[in-house]
ROMIDREN-37742 format. One record per atom (N, C-alpha, C): x, y, z; atom name. Coordinates in pm, whole numbers. Layout:
! residues N
(zase (X,Y,Z),"CA");
...
***
This chain:
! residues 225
(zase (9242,11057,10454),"N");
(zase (9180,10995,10571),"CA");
(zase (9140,10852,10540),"C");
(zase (9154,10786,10632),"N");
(zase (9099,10615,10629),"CA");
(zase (9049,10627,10731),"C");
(zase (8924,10487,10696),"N");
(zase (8809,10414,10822),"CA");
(zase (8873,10290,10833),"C");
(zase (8880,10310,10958),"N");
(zase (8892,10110,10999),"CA");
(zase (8805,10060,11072),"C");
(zase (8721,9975,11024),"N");
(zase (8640,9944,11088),"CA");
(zase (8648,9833,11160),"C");
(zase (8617,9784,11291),"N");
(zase (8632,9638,11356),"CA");
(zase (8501,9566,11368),"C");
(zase (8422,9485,11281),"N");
(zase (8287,9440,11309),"CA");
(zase (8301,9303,11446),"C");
(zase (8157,9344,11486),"N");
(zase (8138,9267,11601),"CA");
(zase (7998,9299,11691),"C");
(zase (7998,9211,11766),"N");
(zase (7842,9298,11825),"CA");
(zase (7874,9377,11968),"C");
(zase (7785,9436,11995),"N");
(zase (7768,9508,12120),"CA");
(zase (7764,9473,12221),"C");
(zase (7808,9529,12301),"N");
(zase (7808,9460,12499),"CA");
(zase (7873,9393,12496),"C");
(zase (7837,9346,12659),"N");
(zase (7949,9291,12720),"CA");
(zase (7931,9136,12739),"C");
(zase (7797,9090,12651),"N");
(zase (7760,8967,12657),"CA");
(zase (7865,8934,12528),"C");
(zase (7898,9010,12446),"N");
(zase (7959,8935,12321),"CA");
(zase (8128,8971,12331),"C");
(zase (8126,9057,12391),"N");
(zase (8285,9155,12405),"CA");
(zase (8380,9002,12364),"C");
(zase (8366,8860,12478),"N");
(zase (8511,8781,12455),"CA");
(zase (8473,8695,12325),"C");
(zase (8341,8743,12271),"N");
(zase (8319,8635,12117),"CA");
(zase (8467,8634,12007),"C");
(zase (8457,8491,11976),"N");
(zase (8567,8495,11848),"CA");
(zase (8500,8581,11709),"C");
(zase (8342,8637,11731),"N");
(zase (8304,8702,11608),"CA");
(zase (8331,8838,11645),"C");
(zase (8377,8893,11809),"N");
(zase (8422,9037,11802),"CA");
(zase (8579,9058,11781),"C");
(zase (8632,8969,11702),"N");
(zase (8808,8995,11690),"CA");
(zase (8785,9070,11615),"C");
(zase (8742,9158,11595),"N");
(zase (8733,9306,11505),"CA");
(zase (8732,9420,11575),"C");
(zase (8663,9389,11633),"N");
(zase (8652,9503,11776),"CA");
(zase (8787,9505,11852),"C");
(zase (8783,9383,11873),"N");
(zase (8967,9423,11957),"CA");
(zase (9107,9424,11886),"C");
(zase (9064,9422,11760),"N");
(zase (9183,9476,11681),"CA");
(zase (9162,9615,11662),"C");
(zase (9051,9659,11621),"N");
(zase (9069,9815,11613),"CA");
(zase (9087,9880,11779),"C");
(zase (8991,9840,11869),"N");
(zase (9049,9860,12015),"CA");
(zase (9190,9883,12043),"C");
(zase (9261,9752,12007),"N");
(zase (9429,9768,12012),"CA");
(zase (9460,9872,11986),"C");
(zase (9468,9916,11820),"N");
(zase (9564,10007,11735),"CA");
(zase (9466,10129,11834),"C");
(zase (9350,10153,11837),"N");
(zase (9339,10306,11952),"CA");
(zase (9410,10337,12035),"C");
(zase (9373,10181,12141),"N");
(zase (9453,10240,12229),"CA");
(zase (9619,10206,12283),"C");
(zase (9698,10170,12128),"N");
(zase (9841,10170,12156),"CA");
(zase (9867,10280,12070),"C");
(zase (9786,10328,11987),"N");
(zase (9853,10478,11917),"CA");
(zase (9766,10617,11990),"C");
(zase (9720,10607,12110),"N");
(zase (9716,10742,12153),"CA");
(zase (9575,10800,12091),"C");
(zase (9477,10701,12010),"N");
(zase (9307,10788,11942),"CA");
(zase (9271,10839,12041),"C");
(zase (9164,10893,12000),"N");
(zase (9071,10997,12118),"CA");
(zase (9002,10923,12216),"C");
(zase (8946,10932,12335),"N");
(zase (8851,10833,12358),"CA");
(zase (8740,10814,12298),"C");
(zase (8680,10660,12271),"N");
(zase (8527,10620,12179),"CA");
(zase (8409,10743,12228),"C");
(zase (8363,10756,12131),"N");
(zase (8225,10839,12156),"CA");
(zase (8113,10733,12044),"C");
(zase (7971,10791,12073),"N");
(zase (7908,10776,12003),"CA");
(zase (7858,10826,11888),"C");
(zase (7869,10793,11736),"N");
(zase (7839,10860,11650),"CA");
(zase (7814,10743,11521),"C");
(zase (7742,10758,11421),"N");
(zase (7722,10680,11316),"CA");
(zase (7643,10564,11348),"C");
(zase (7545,10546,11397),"N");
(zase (7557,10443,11505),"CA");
(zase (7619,10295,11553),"C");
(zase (7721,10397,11600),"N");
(zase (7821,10345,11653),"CA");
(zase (7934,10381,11720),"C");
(zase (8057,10367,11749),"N");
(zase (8124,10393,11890),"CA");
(zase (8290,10438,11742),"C");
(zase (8293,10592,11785),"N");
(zase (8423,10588,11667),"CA");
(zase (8507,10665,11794),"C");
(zase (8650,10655,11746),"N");
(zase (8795,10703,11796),"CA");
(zase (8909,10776,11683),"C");
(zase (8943,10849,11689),"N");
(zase (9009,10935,11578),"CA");
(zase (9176,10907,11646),"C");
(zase (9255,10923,11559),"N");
(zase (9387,10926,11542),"CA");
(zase (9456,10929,11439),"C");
(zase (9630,10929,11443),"N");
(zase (9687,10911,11352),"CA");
(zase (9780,10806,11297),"C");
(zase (9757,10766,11212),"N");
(zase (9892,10643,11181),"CA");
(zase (9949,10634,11117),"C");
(zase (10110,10714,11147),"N");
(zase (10204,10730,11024),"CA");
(zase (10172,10911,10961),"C");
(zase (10131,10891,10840),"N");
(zase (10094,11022,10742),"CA");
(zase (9942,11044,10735),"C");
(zase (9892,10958,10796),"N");
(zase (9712,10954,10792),"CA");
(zase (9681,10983,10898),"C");
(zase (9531,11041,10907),"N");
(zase (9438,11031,10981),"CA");
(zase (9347,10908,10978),"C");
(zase (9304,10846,11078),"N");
(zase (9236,10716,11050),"CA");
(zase (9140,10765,11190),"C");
(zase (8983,10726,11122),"N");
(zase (8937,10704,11196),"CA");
(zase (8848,10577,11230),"C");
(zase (8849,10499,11340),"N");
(zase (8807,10403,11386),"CA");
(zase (8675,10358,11400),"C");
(zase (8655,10301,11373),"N");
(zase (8437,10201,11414),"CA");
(zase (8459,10133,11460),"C");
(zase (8312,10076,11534),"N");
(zase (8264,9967,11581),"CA");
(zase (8123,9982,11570),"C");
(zase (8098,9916,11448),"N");
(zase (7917,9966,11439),"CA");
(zase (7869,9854,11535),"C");
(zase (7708,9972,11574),"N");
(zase (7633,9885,11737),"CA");
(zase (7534,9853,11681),"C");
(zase (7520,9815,11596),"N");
(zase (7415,9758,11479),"CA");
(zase (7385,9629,11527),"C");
(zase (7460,9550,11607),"N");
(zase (7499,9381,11535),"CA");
(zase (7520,9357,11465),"C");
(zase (7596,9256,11433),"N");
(zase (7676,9185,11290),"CA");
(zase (7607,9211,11137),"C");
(zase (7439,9185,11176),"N");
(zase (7376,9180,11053),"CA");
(zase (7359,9293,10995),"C");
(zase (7349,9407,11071),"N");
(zase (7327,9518,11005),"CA");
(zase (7452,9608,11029),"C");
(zase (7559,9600,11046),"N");
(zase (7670,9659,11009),"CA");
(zase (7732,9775,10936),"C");
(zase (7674,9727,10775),"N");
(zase (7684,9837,10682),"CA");
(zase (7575,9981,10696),"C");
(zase (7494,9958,10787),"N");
(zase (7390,10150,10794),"CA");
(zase (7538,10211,10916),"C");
(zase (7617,10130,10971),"N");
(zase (7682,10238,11063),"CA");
(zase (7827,10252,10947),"C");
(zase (7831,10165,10882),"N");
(zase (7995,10251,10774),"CA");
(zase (7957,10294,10709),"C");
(zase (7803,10285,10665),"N");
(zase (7807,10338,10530),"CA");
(zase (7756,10494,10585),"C");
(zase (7692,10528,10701),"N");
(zase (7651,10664,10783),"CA");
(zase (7823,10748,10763),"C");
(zase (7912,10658,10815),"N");
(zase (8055,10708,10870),"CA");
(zase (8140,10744,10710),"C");
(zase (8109,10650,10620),"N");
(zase (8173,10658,10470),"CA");
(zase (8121,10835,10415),"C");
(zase (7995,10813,10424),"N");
(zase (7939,10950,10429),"CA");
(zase (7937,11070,10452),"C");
(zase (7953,11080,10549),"N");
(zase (7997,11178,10643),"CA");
(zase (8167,11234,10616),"C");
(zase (8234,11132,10601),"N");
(zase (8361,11178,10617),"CA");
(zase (8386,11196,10423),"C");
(zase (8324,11129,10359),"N");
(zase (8277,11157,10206),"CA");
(zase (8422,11064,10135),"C");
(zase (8420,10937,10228),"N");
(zase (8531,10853,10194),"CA");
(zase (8510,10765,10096),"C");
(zase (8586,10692,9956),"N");
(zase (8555,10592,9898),"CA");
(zase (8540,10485,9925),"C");
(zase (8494,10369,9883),"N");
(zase (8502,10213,9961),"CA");
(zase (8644,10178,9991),"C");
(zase (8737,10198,9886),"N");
(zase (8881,10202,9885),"CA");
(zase (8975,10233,9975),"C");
(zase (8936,10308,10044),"N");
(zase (8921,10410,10194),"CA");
(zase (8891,10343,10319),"C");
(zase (8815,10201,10316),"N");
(zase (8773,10183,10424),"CA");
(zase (8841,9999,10431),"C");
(zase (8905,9998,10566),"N");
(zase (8912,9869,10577),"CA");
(zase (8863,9772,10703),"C");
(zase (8797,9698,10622),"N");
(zase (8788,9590,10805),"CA");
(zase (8787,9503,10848),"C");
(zase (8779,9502,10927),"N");
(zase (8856,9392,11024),"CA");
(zase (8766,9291,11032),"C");
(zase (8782,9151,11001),"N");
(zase (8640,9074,11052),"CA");
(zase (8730,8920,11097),"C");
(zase (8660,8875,11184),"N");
(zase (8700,8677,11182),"CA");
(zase (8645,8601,11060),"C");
(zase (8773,8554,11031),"N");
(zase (8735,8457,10918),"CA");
(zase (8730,8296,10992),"C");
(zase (8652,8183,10932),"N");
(zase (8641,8091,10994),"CA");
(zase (8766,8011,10871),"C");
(zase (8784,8044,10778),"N");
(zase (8847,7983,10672),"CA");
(zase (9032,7949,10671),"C");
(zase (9011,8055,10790),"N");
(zase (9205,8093,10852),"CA");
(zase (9214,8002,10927),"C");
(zase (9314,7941,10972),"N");
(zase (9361,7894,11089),"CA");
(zase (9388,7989,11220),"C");
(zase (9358,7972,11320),"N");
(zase (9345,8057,11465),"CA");
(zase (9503,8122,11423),"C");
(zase (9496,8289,11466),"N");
(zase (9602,8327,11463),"CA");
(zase (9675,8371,11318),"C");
(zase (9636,8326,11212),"N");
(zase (9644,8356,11053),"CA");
(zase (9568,8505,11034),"C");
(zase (9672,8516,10966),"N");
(zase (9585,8712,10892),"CA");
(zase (9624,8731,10754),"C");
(zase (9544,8820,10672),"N");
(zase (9514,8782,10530),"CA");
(zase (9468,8928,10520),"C");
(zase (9527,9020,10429),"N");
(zase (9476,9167,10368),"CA");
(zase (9413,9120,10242),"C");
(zase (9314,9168,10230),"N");
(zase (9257,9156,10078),"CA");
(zase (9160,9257,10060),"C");
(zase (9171,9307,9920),"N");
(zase (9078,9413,9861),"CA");
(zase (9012,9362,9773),"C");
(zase (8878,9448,9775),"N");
(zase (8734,9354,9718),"CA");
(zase (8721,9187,9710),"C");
(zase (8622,9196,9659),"N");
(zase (8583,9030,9660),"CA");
(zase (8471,9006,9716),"C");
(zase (8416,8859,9793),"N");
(zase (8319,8842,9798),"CA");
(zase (8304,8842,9931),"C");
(zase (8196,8825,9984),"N");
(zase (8122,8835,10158),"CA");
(zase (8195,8681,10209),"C");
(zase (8147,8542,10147),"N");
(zase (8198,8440,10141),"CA");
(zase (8084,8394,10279),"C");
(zase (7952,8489,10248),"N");
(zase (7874,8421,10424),"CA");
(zase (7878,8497,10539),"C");
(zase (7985,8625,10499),"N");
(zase (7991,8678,10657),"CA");
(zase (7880,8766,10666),"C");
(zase (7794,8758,10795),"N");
(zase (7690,8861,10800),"CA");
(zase (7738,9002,10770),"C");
(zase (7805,9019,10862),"N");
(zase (7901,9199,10848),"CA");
(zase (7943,9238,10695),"C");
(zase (7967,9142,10651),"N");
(zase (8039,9157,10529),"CA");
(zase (7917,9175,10423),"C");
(zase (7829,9129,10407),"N");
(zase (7707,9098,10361),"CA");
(zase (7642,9206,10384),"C");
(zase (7668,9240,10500),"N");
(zase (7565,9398,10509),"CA");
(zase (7636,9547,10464),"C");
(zase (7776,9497,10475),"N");
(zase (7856,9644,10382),"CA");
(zase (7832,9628,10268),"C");
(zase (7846,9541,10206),"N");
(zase (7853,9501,10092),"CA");
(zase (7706,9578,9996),"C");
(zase (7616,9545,10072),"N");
(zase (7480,9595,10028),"CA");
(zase (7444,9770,10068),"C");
(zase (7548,9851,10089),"N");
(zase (7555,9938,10140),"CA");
(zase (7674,10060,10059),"C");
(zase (7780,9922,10068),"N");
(zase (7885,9998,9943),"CA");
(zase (7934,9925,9870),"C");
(zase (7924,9843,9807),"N");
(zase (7980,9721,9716),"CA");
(zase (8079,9658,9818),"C");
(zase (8179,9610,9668),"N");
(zase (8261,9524,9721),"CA");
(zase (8367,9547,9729),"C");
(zase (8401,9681,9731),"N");
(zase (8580,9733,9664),"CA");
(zase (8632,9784,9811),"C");
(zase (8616,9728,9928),"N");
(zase (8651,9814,10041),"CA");
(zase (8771,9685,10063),"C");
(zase (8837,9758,10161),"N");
(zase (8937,9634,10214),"CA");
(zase (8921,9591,10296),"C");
(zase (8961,9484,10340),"N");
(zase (8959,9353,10447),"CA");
(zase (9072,9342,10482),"C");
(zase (9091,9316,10650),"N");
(zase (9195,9239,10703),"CA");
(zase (9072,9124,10785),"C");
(zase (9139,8974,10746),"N");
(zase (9072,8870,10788),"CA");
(zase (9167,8771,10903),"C");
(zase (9069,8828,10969),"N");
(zase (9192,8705,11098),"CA");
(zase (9123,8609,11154),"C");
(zase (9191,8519,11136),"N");
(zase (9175,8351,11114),"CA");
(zase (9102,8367,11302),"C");
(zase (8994,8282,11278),"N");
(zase (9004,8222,11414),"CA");
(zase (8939,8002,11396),"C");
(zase (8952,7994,11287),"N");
(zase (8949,7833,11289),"CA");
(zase (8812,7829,11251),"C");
(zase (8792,7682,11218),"N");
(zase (8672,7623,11194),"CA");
(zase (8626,7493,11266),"C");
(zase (8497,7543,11345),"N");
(zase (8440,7399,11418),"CA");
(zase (8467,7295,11337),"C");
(zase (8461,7262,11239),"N");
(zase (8438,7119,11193),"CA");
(zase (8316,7117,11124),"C");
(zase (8213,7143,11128),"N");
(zase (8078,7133,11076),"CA");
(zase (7982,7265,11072),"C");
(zase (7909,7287,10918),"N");
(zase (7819,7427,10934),"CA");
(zase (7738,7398,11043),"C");
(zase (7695,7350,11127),"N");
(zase (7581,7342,11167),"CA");
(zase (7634,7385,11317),"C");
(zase (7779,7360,11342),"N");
(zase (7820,7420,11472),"CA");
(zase (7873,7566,11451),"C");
(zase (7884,7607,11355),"N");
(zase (7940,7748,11345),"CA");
(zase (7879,7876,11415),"C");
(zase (7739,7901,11444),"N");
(zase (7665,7979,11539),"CA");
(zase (7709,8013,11642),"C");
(zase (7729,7905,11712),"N");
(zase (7765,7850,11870),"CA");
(zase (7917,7896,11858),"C");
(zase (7983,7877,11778),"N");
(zase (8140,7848,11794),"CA");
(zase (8150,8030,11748),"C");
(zase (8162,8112,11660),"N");
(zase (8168,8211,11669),"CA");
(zase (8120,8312,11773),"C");
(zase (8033,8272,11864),"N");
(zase (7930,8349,11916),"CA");
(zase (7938,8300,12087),"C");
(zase (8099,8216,12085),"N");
(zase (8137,8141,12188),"CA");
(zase (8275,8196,12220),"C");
(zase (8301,8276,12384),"N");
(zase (8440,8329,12362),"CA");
(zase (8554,8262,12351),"C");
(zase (8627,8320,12299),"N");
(zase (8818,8221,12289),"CA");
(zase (8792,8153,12441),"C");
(zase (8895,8038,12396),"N");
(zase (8946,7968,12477),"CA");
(zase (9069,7989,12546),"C");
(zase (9075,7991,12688),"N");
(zase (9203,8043,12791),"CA");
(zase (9317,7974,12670),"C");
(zase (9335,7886,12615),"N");
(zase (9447,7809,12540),"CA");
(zase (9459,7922,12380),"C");
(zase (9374,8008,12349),"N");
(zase (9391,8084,12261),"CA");
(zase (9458,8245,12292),"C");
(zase (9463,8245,12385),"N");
(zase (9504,8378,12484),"CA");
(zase (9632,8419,12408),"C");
(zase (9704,8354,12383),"N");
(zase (9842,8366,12339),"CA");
(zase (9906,8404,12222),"C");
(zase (9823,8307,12128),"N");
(zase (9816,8344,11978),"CA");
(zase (9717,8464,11951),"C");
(zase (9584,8477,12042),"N");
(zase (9511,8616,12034),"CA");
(zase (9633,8759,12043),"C");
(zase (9684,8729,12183),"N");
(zase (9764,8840,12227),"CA");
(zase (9834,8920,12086),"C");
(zase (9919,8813,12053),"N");
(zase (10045,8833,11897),"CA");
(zase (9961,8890,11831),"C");
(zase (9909,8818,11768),"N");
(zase (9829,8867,11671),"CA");
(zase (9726,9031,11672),"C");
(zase (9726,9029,11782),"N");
(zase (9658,9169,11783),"CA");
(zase (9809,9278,11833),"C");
(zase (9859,9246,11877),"N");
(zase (10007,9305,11879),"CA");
(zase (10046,9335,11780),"C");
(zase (10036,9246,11694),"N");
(zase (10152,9280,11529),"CA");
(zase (10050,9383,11432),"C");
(zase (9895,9355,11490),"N");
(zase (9788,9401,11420),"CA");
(zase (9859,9585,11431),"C");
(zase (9855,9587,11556),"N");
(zase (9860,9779,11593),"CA");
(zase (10011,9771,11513),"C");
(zase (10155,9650,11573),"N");
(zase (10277,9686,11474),"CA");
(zase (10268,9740,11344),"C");
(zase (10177,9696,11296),"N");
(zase (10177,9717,11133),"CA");
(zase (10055,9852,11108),"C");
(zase (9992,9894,11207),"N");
(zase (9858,9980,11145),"CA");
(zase (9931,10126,11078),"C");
(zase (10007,10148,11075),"N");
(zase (10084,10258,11025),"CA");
(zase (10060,10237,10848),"C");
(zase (10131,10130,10845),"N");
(zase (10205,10071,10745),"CA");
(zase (10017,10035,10656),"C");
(zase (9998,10017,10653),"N");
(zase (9821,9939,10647),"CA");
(zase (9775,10072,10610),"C");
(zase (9796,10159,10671),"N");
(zase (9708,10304,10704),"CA");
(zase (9748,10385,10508),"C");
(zase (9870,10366,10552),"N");
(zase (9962,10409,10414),"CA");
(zase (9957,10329,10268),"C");
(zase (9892,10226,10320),"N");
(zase (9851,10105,10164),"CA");
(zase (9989,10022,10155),"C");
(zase (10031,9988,10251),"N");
(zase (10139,9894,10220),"CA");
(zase (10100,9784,10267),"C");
(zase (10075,9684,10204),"N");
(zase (9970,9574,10313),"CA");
(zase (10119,9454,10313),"C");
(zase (10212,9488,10220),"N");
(zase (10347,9390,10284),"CA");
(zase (10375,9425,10396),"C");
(zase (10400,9558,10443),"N");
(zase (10489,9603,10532),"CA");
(zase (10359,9544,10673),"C");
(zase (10281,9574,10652),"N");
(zase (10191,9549,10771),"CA");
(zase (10212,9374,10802),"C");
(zase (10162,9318,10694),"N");
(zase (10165,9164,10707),"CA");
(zase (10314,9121,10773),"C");
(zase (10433,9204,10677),"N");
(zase (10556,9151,10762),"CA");
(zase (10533,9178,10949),"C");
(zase (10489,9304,10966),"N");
(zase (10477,9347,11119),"CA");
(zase (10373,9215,11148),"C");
(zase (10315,9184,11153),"N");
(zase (10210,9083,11183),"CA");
(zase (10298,8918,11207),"C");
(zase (10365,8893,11139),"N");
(zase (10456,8780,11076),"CA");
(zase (10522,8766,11239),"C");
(zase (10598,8904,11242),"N");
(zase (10712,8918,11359),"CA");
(zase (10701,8929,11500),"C");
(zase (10524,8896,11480),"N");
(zase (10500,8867,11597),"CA");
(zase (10408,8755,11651),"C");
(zase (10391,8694,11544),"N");
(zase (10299,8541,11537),"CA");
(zase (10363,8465,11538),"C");
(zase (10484,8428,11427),"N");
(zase (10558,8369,11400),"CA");
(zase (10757,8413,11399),"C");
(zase (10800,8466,11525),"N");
(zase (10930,8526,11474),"CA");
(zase (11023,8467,11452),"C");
(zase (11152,8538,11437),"N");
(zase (11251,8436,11392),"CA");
(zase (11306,8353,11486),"C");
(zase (11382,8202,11463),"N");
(zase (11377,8173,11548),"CA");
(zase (11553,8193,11581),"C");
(zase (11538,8215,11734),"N");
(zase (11669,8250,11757),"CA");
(zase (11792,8098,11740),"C");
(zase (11882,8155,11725),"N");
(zase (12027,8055,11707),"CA");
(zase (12116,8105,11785),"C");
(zase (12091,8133,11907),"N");
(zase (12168,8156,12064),"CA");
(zase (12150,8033,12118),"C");
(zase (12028,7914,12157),"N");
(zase (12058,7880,12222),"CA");
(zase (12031,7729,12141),"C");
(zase (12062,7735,12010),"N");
(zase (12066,7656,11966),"CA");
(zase (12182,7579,11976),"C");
(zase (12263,7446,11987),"N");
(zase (12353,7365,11963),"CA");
(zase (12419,7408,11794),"C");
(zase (12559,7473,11793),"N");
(zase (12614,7504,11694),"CA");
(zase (12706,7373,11659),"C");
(zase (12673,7327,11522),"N");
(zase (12806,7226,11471),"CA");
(zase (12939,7249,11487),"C");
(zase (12982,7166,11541),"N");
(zase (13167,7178,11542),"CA");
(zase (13203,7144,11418),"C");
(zase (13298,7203,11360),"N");
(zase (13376,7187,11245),"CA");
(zase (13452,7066,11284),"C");
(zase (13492,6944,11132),"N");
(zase (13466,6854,11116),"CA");
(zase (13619,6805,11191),"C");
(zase (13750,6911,11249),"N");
(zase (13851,6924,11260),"CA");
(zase (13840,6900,11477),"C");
(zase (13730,6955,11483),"N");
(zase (13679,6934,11610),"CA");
(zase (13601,6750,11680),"C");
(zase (13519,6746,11552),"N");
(zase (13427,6642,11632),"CA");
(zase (13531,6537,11558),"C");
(zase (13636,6500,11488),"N");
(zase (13694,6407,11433),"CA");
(zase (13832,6445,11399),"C");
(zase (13917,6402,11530),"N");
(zase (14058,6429,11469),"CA");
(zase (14144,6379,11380),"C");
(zase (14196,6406,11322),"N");
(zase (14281,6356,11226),"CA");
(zase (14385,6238,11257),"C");
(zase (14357,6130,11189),"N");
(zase (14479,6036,11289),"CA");
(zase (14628,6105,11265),"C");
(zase (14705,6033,11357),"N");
(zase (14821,6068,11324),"CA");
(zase (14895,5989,11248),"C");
(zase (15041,6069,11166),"N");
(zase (15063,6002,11022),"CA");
(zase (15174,5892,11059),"C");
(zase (15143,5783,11019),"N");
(zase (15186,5690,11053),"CA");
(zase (15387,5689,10976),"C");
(zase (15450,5664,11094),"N");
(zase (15607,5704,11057),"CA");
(zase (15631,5525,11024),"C");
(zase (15594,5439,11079),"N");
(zase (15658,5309,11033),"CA");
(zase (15730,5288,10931),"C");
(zase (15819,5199,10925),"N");
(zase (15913,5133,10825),"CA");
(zase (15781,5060,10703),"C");
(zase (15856,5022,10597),"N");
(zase (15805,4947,10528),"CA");
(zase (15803,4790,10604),"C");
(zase (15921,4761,10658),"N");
(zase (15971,4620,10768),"CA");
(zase (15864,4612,10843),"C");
(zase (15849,4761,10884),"N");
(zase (15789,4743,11043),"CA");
(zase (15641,4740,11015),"C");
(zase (15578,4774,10907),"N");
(zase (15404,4715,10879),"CA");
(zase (15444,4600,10865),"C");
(zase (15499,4556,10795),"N");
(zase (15511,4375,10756),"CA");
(zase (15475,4337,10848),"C");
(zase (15587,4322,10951),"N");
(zase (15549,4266,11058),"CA");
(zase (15434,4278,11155),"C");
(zase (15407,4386,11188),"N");
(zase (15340,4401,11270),"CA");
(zase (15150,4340,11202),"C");
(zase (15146,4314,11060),"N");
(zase (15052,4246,11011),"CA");
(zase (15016,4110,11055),"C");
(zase (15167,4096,11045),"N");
(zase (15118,3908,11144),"CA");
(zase (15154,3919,11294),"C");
(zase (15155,3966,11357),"N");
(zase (15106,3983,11491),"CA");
(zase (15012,3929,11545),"C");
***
């Protein structure tokens, strides 16, 4: 069994925050793989399903950001899971909007959520970190996390939480290539060469002159012309 957790805060005052892209990534993978509907438990809002060969079950601790870790570490508990076991989802300000990054253990790096698991179950749990940009300055970061996407982010949000559920199988199973590739193929895909302009071969764009039959006489002359 795996936890995935999506940190973020509660209601509907924070629902379009760039600090709940955790929430709507685990939201996604529920509800494009068929989980149960959310109930309340741990305190917090969980959904059960399957992905792939696993059972995974889903969070959204209603803690707020800061206190985070009493609802995984209630849910770690209960289900009698290792940190190893649990991965989550948080906005990183350090990504570029639309960037995603798997990583196991390490440090908080500042994030409240992260900061409060951390003090709850160390540091050995996994992370998926999805970029949502950086104001420019610490002192605007409050406001800017805690401020919803912008209609101009709609797009790169969409993908990105698309490739998120593409890959949750793959993620679920510990393959964090196979997931990241699913993620890739839909942020960034290939680019097509249908309607690209194909080079003509060099027999096409430059014909060959034709071979000149003249006399030896007949260049002479025709030099002084």
């Amino acid at each position: 069994m795996k936890l995935f957790v999506g940190l973020g805060n509660p209601g509907t005052k924070y629902a379009g925050n760039r600090h709940n892209i955790g929430f709507m990534a685990v939201e996604r993978i529920a509800a494009d793989h068929g989980f149960t509907p959310w109930r309340r438990a741990f305190q917090g809002e969980v959904s059960e399903g399957r992905l792939g060969r696993e059972k995974v079950v889903a969070l959204k601790p209603q803690t707020f950001m800061n206190l985070s870790g009493q609802s995984v570490r209630a849910a770690a508990d209960f289900y009698k899971l290792a940190p190893e076991e649990i991965t989550v989802f948080h906005d990183e300000l350090d990504l570029a909007p639309g960037k995603c990054r798997v990583k196991q253990g390490g440090g908080h790096a500042g994030h409240n959520g992260l900061r409060s698991i951390h003090a709850h179950l160390g540091e050995a749990y996994g992370r998926v970190r999805l970029g949502i940009g950086h104001p420019g300055h610490k002192d605007a970061v409050a406001h800017y996390v805690l401020h919803d996407f912008a209609k101009t982010d709609r797009d790169w949000l969409d993908d990105l939480l698309r490739g998120i559920s593409d890959g949750a199988a793959a993620l679920a199973e510990g393959d964090a290539a196979k997931f990241m590739n699913a993620v890739s193929l839909r942020v960034a895909p290939p680019r097509s060469s249908g309607g690209e302009a194909k080079a003509k071969p060099a027999a096409e764009s430059a014909p060959a002159p034709a071979a000149d039959t003249r006399s030896p006489l007949q260049k002479l002359v025709d030099r002084f012309r």
